[in-house]
C-alpha positions in Angstrom: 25.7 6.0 -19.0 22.8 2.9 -19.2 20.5 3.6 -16.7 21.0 -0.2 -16.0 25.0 0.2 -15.2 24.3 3.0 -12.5 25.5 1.9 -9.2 22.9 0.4 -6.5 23.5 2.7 -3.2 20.8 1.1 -1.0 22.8 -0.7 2.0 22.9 -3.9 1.9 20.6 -4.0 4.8 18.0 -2.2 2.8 19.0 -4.3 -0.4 17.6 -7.4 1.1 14.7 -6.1 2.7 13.5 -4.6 -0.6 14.0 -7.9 -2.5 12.5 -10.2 0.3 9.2 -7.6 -0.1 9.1 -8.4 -3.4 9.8 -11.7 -3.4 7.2 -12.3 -0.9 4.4 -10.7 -2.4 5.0 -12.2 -6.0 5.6 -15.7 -4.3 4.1 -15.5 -0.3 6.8 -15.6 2.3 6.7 -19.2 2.7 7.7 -19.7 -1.0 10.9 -17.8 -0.5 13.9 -19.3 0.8 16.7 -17.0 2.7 19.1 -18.2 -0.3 16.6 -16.7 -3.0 16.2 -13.5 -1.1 20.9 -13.5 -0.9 20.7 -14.3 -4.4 18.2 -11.0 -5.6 19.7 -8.7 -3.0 23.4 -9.7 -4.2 25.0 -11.2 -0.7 26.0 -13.9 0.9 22.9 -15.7 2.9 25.1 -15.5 5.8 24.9 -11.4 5.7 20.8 -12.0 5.8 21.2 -14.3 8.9 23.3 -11.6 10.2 21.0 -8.7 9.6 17.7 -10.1 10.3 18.2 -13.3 12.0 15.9 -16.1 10.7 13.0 -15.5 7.8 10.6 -14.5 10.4 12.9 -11.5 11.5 13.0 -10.6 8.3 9.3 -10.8 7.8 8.6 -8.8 10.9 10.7 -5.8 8.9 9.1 -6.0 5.9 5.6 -5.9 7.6 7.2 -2.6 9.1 8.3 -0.7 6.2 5.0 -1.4 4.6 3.2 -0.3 7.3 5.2 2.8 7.5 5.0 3.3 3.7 1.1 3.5 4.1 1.2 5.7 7.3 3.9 8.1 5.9 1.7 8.3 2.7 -1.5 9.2 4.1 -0.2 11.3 7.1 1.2 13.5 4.2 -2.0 14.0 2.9 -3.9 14.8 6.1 -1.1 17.4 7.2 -0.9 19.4 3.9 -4.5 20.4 5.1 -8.0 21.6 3.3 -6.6 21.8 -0.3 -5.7 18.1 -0.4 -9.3 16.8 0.1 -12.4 17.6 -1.6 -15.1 19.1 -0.8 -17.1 15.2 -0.8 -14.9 12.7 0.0 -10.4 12.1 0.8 -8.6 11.4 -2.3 -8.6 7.4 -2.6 -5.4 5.2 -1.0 -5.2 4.4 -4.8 -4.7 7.5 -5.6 -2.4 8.5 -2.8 -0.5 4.9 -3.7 -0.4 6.3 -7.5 1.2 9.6 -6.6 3.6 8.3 -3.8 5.0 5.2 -5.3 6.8 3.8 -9.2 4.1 1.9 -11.2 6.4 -1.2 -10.6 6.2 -1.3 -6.3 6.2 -3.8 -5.0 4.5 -2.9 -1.8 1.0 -3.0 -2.7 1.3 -6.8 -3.9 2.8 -7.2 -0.8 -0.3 -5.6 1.2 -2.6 -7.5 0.1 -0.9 -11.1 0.1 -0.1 -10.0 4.2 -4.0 -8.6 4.8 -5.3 -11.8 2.9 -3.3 -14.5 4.5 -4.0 -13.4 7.6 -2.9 -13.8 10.9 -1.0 -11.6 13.9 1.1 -9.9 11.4 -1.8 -8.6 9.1 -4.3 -8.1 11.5 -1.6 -5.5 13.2 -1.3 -4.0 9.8 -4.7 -3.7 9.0 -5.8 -2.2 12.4 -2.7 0.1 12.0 -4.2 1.3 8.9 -7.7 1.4 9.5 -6.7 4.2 12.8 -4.6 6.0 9.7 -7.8 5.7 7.4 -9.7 7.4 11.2 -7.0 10.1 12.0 -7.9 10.9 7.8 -11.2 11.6 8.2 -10.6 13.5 11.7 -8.4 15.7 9.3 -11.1 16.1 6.9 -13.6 17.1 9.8 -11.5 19.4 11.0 -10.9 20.9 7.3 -14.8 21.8 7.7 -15.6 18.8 5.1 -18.5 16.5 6.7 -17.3 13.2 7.8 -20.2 11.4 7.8 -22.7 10.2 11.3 -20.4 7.2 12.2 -16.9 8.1 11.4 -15.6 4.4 12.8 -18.0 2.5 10.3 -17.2 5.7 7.4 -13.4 4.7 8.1 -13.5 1.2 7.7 -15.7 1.4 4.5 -13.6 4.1 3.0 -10.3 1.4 4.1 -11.8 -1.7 2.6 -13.0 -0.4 -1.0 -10.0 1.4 -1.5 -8.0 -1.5 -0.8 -9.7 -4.0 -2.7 -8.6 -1.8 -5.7 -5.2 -2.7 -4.5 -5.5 -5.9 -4.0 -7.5 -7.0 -7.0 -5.5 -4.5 -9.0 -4.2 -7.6 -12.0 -7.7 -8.7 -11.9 -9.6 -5.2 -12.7 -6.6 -4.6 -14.8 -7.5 -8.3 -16.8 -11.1 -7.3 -17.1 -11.4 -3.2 -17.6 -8.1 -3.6 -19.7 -6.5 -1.0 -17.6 -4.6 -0.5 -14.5 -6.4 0.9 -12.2 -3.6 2.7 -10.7 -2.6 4.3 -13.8 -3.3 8.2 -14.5 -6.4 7.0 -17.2 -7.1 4.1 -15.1 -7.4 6.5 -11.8 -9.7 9.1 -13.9 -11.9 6.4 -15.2 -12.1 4.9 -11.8 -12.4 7.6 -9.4 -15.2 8.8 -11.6 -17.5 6.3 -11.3 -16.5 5.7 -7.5 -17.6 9.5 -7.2 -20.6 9.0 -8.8 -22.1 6.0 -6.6 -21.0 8.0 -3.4 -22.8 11.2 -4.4 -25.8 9.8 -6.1 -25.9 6.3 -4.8 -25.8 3.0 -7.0 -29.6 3.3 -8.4 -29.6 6.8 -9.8 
């Protein structure tokens, strides 16, 4: 059988939140009209209405499952203990997001349109994963791995330059010719982002 003829057996419910996710990260939510979002998902706009009430309800689930996606992802990594870190720094959210989720996700476009455009929404997001990116390097401490003299400022650093890779992923992809988030693109990557961290920029 095509691969393209197998039968979708999300619910609907989960149908539509999927599509709206990647509607609004390739377009930003205000781009996307409840009828667009019917018309990927394959319903009637009348069953969106019905599961998520207006755009905004809708919104306020995919904001959610993102977050959830992240937490899920790196609490996996912290409770599989010592043998998932090194012994100098946690394997990046890039390469967690690599290993946890197809090439073609949607969800990290989706990140970084929400932490860019700001407001309530992202700023919940990005606090919820900046105290993931904290309860990480507690993990790491207590796998006898140092975590550095200021573990807040460590945690935020560690956050922000793994998801600028994430966010700027098309444009490092335009420029290196690579993705980033591929397994050559991840090698080529991580090993100069190891580098600077063990030997510092001038050296």
């Amino acid at each position: 059988m095509n691969m393209q003829s197998l039968p979708d057996d999300r619910t609907a419910r989960a149908r539509i939140r999927d599509e709206a996710l990647r509607l609004f990260g390739d377009r930003g939510p205000d781009g996307v009209t409840i009828r667009d979002i019917a018309a990927a998902a394959g319903v009637s706009p009348a069953l969106v209405i019905r599961h998520y009430g207006a755009k905004d309800g809708l919104r306020e689930a995919v904001d959610e499952y993102v977050a959830e996606v992240f937490e899920a992802m790196i609490a996996g990594v912290v409770q599989s203990g010592p043998d998932a870190f090194s012994q100098v720094m946690l394997p990046t959210l890039a390469e967690i997001v690599a290993a946890s989720l197809p090439a073609d996700s949607a969800v990290p476009a989706y990140l970084g349109r929400m932490l860019v455009s700001g407001g309530p929404a992202g700023s919940a997001l990005f606090r919820r994963l900046y105290q993931t990116s904290r309860d990480a390097l507690s993990g790491l401490a207590a796998a006898g791995v140092q975590a550095g003299a200021d573990p807040a400022v460590r945690a935020a650093f560690l956050l922000v330059n793994d998801l600028a890779v994430l966010i700027l992923r098309e444009r490092i992809r335009e420029v290196l010719g690579i993705d980033p988030l591929s397994g050559a693109g991840l090698r080529r990557w991580g090993a100069e982002v190891l580098a600077v961290y063990r030997d510092g920029v001038g050296t």
